[in-house]
Residue, then its C-alpha position, 0 to 999 in steps of 0.5 A: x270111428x278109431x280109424x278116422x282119429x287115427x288119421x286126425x291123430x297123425x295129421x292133426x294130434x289135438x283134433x284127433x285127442x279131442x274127438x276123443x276126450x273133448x276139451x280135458x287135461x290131455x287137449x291141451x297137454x297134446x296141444x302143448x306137445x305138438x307146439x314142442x314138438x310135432x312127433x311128440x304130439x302124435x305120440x300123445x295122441x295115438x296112445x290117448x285114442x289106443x288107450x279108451 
């Protein structure tokens, strides 16, 4: 399952952050990433999934 939140997490940063931690803080500050920036949303988002 890490595998496909990866992929959501580099082509979609929120899907792959809310496959793993549901509608909580670090949503919507990913959604806020990617808004800012899409890398920055990546980055987020890979290090939430790395880090459960």
């Amino acid at each position: 399952m890490d595998i496909i939140r990866l992929i959501f997490a580099i082509i979609l940063p929120p899907v792959g952050v809310f496959l793993q931690v549901g509608f909580g803080m670090h949503f919507w500050l990913n959604i806020l990433l990617t808004l800012l920036g899409y890398i920055p949303g990546i980055i987020h988002a890979v290090w939430v999934i790395a880090k459960k």
